[in-house]
C-alpha positions in Angstrom: 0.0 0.0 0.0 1.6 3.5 -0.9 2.8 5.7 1.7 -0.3 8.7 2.8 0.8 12.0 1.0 0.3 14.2 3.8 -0.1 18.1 3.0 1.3 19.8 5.9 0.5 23.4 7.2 3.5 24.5 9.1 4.1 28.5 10.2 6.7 30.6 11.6 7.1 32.9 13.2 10.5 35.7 11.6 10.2 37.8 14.9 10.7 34.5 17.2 14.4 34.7 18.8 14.0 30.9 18.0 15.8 30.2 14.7 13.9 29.1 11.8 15.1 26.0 11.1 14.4 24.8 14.9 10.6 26.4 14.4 10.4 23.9 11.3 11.4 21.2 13.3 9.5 22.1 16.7 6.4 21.9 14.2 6.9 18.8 12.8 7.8 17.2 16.7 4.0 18.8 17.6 2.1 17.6 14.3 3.8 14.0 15.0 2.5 14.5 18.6 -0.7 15.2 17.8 -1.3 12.4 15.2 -1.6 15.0 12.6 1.4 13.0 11.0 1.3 9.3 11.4 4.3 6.5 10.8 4.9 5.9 7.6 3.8 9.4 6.1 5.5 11.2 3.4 6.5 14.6 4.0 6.8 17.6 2.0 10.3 17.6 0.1 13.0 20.0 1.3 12.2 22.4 -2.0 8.8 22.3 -1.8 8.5 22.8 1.5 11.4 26.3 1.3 9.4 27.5 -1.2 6.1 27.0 1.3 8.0 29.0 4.1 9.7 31.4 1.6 12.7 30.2 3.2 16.5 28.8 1.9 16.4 25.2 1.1 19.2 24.9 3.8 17.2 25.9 6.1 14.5 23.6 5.9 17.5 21.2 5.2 18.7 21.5 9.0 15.2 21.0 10.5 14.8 17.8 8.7 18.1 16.5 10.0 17.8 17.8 13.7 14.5 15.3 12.8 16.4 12.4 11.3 19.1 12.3 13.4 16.6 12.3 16.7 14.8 9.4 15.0 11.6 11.0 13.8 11.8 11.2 10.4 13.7 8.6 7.8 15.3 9.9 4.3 14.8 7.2 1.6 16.7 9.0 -1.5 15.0 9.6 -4.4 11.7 7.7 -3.0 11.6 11.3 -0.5 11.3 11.7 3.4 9.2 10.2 5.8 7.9 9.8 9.2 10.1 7.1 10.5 7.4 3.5 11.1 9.3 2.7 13.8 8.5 5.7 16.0 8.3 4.6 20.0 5.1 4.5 21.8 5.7 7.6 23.9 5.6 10.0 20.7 2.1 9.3 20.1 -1.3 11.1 21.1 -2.7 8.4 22.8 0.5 7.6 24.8 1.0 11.2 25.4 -2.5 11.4 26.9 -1.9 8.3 29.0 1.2 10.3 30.1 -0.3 13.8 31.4 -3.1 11.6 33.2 -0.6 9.6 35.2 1.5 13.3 36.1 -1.6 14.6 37.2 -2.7 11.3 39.4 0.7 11.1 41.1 1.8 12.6 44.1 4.0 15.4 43.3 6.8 14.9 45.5 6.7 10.9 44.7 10.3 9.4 44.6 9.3 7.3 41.9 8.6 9.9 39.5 11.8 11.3 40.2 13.3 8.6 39.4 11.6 7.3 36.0 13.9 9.4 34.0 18.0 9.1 34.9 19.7 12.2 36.7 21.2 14.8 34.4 20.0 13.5 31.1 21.7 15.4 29.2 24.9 14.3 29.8 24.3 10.6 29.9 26.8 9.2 27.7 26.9 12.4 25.3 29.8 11.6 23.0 31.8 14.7 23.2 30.9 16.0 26.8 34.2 15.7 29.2 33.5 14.4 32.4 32.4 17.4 34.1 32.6 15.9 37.7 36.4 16.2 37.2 37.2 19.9 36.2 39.1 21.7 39.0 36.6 24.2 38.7 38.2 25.6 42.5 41.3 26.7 40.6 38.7 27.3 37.2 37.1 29.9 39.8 40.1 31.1 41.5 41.8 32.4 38.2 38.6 34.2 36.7 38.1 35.6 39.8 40.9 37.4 39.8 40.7 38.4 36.6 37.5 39.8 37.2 39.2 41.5 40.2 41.9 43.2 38.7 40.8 46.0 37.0 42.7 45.6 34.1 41.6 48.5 31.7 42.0 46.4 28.2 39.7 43.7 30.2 36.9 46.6 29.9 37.1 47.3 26.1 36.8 45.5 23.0 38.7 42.4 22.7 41.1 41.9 20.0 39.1 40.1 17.4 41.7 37.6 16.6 42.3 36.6 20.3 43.8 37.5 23.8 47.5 38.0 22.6 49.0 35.8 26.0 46.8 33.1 25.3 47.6 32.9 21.0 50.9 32.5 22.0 50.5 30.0 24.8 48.2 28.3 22.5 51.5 28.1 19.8 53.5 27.0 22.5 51.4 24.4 23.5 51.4 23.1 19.8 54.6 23.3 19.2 55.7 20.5 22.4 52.7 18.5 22.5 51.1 18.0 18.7 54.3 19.1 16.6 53.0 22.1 15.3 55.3 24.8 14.6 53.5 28.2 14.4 54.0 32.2 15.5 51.4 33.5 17.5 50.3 35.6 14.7 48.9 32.3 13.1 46.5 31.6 15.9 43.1 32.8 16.0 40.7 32.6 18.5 37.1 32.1 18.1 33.6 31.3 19.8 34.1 27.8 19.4 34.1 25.1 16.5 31.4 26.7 14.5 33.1 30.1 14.2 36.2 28.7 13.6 35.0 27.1 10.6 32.8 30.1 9.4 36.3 31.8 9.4 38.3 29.8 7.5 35.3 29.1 4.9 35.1 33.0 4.7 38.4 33.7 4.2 39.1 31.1 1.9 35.7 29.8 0.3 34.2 30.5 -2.9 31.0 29.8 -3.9 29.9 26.5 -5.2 33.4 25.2 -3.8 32.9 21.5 -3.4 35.1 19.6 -0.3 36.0 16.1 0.8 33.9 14.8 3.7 35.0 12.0 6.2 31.6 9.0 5.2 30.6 9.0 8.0 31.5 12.1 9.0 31.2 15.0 12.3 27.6 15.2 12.3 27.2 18.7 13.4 30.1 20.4 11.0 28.2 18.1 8.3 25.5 20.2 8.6 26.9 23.8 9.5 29.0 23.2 6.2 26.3 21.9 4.0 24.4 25.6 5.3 27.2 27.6 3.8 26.7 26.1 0.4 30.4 23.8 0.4 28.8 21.0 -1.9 30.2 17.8 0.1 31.7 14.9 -1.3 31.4 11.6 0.9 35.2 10.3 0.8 35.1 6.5 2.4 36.8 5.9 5.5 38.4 2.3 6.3 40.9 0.8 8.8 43.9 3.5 7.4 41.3 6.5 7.9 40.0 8.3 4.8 40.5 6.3 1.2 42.7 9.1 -0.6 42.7 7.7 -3.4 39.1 7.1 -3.6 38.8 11.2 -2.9 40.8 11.6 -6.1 38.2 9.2 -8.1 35.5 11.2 -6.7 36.7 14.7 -7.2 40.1 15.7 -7.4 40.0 19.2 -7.7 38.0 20.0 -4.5 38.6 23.1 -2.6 38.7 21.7 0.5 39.5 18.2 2.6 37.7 18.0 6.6 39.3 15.4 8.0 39.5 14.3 11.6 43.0 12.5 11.3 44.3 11.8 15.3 41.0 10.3 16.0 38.2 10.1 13.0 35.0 10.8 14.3 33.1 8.9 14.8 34.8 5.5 13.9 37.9 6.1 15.4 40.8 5.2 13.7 43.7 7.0 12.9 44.8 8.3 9.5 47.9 6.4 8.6 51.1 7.6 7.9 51.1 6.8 3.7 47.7 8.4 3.8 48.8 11.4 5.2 51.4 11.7 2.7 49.2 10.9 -0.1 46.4 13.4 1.1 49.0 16.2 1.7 50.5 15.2 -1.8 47.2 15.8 -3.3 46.7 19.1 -1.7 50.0 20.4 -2.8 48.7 18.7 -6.5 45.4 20.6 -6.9 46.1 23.6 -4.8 43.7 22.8 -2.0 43.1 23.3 1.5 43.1 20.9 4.5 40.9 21.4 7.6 42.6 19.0 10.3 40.0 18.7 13.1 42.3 17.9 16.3 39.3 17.6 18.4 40.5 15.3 21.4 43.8 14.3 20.5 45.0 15.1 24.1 43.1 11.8 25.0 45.5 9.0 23.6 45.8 6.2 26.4 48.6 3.7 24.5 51.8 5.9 24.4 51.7 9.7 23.9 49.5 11.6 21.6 50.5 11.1 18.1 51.8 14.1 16.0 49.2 16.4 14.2 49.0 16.2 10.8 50.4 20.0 10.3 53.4 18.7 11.6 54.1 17.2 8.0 52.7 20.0 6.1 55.4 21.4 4.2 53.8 23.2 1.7 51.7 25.3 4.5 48.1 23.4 3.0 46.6 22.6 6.7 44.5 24.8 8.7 44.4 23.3 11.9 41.4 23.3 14.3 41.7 22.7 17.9 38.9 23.6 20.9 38.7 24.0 24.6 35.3 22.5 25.0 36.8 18.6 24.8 40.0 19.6 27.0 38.3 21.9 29.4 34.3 21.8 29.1 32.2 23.2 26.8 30.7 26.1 28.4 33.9 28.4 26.9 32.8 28.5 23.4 36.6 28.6 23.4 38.1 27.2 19.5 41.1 28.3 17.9 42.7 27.9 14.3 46.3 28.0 12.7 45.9 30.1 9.7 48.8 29.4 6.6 51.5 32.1 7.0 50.7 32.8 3.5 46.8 33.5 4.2 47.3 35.5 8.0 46.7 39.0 6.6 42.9 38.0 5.0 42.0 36.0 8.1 43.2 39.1 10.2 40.5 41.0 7.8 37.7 38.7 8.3 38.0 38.5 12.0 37.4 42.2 11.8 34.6 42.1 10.3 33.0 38.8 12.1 32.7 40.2 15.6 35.0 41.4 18.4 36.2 37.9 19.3 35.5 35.9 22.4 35.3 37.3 25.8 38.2 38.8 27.2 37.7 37.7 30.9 37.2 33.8 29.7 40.4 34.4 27.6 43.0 35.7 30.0 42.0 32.8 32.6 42.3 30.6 30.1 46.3 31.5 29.5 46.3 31.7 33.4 45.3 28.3 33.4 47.8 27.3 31.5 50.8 29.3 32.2 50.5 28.0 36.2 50.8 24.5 34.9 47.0 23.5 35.5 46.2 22.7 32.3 49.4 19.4 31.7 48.0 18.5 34.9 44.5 18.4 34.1 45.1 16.6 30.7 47.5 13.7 32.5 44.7 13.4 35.0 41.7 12.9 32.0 43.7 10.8 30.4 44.1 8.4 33.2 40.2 8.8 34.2 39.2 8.4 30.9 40.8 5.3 30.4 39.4 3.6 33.2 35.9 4.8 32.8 36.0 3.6 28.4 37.2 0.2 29.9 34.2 0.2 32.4 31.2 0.9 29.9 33.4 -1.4 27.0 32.7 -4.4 29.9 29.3 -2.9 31.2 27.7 -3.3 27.6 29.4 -7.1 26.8 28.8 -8.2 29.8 24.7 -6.8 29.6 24.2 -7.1 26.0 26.6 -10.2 24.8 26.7 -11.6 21.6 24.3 -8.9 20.0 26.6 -6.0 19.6 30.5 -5.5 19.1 32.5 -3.2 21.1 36.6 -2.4 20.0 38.1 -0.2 22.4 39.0 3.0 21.2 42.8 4.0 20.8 41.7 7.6 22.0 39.3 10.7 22.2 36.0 10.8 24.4 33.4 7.9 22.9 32.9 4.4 21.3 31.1 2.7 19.1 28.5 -0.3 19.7 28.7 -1.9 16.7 24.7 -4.2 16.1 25.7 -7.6 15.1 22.3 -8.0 13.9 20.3 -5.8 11.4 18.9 -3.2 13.8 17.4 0.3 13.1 19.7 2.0 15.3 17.6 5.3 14.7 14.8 3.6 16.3 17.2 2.5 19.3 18.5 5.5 19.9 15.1 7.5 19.8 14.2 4.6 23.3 17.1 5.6 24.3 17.0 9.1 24.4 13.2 8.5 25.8 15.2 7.1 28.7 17.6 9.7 29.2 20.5 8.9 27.2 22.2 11.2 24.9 23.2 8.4 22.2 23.5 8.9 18.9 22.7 6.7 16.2 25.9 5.9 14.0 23.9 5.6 10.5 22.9 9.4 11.1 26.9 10.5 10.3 27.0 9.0 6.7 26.4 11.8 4.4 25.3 9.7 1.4 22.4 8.5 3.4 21.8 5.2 4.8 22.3 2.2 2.7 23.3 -1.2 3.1 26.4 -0.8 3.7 25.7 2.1 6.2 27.4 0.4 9.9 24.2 0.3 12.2 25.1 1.5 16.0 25.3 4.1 18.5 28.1 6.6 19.3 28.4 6.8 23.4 30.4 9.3 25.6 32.5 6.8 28.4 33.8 10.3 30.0 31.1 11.0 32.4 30.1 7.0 33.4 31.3 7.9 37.4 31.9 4.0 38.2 31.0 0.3 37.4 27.7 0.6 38.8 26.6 3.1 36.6 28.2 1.3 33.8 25.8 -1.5 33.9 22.9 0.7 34.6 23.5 2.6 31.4 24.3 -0.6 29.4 20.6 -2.1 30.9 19.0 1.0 29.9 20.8 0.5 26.4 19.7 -3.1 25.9 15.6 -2.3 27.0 16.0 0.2 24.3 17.7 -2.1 21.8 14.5 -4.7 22.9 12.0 -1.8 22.5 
């Protein structure tokens, strides 16, 4: 039986302080909700649905991949979009009926309502989110407060728009002793996180209709920011060795740009070999392009010491390098920072005037207080013990709970895993139970640009950084398999 053509009324609102593309999406979640849309219907196609709003296609792009990526909606190529059939229970009007009547029969102060849904939901296994419960936030507070005590005049006007000055050139000596990187202070820039740091480099370097390698799968979240600014992605495979160079060449070998996530790929993990770094550098020098090394969580290697960036081989000054203080310190910062080319510091220094007046100026002296009084080594040597211990406690928690249906292999770094299904599973539909329970899982099919297809690997991404102990190990990894039952 066909699929039910549904002709959806959606509005907006332009004077909302909500963005558009999170309206769109809000609007679908409600019409779902309501039974407006059922399982299984089609929904309007991203053109037709722009040209409804009188709104970019990119736009309505984003809303339907917040949708797809929380499990509501499924992409089926050329056969158009749809609401996913697999939607749980609790998204439905009758369930959500059953749901207000049972908050307004029990007690309000009952202990087992407050305990239905897991403590701090949002951070359950978040891939990405350090473990928060470890920050010295004592010294954290100690240094911004006196920074905020001080008086410092320059603390009081605008801030440079390229970065604290102190803090770009601890940042270039951190680089230098711990990834390899040798750069001048003048190269670093420092922005309001990952985002802006790609909105930089795109804007100083971009042209239109420019199209770039991506990593299949890929960093969900730059996926999409990218895809907004109009780069037309190529999917580049990525296999044991990291990404297939030669298959990028097949594909399209005069792209503008290569994103690549080389220490640690995200989200499969591996690291890009040494031949392929020479090949993909090779290949850059060849066509003239640019390479956007994302060193998210490189700190975080637990067998020997971090391995080099790959700007450390650039010799033809071809890789911007991205690095961030949300993975090192938390996330709260909005704290990023790029190493420009020598050749290309002058228009980045133009840009960053004209972008905005650069992060906050309090946040950024701290910052290069925490690191000039030794605080930040010492913080990394400490994560990288903790982290190691708590990856090896989930990795045992989930075989031990959920055995012979998944695969687990240990990560050689960074901040998450990957549960692997051993069995054909919808892992959209898993990880939509599982964020009805509290988790903050992602479904691994959701990073693959090209869609999902056969050959798509079917599992969740999981954050080990903030699983406190072995007991909450296996409590996660039970939640985890009642949501892989359904």
């Amino acid at each position: 039986m066909p699929a039910r053509e549904h002709q959806l009324s959606i509005e907006i609102d332009r004077n909302e302080a909500v963005p558009i593309y999170l309206q769109i999406s809000e609007r679908f979640k409600a019409a779902i909700a309501a039974g407006h849309l059922r399982p299984g219907d089609r929904v309007p196609a991203l053109r037709g649905l722009a040209m409804q709003l009188n709104t970019a296609r990119g736009t309505v792009e984003m809303a339907y991949n917040i949708l797809v990526d929380e499990g509501y909606l499924q992409m089926r190529g050329a056969a158009g979009t749809y609401v996913s059939p697999s939607l749980p229970p609790s998204v439905t009007l009758a369930a959500a009926r059953k749901k207000r009547e049972r908050a307004l029969s029990a007690p309000r102060d009952s202990q087992s309502s407050r305990n239905a849904v897991p403590d701090n939901d949002a951070t359950l296994l978040r891939p990405g989110l350090p473990a928060l419960d470890a920050f010295p936030r004592k010294v954290w507070s100690r240094l911004v407060a006196y920074r905020a005590r001080s008086g410092d005049i320059a603390s009081l006007t605008y801030p440079d728009p390229a970065g604290y000055r102190p803090l770009r050139e601890r940042i270039a000596t951190y680089l230098g002793l711990s990834r390899g990187v040798d750069c001048e202070p003048e190269q670093v820039f420092v922005t309001n996180g990952y985002r802006a740091a790609l909105e930089l480099v795109l804007r100083s370097l971009a042209k239109p209709d420019d199209s770039a390698w991506y990593e299949e799968p890929g960093y969900l979240l730059a996926r999409n920011f990218l895809v907004e600014a109009g780069l037309r992605l190529v999917p580049v495979p990525i296999d044991q060795e990291g990404l297939d160079v030669a298959q990028g060449e097949t594909l399209e070998p005069n792209a503008r740009f290569a994103f690549v996530t080389p220490a640690h790929q995200s989200p499969l993990g591996v690291t890009l070999s040494l031949p392929r770094r020479i090949m993909l550098l090779d290949w850059a020098t060849r066509a003239g392009s640019w390479i956007v090394e994302d060193d998210y969580d490189s700190e975080f290697r637990y067998a020997g010491r971090p391995l080099p960036a790959l700007k450390s081989l650039d010799r033809d000054d071809r890789v911007i390098y991205c690095g961030t203080f949300s993975k090192v310190m938390f996330p709260g910062l909005r704290l990023s920072y790029i190493v420009a080319p020598g050749r290309a510091i002058a228009r980045f220094e133009q840009i960053t005037k004209g972008m905005n007046a650069g992060p906050p100026h309090l946040l950024q002296a701290a910052v290069a207080d925490f690191i000039a009084q030794g605080h930040f080594a010492r913080h990394l040597k400490r994560m990288r013990t903790l982290y190691s211990e708590r990856r090896t406690l989930l990795a045992q928690a989930l075989m031990h709970v959920l055995r012979d249906t998944i695969r687990v292999d240990l990560p050689p770094g960074g901040m998450h895993l990957v549960m692997l299904f051993n069995a054909p599973v919808d892992d959209f539909a898993v990880a939509a139970r599982a964020r009805e329970a509290g988790l903050a899982v992602l479904a691994l099919s959701a990073w693959y640009l090209g869609g999902r297809t056969k050959r798509s690997l079917r599992g969740l991404v999981l954050g080990f950084a903030n699983v406190a102990d072995s007991a909450a190990a296996t409590r996660l990894a039970r939640l985890l398999q009642n949501a892989l039952k359904g």
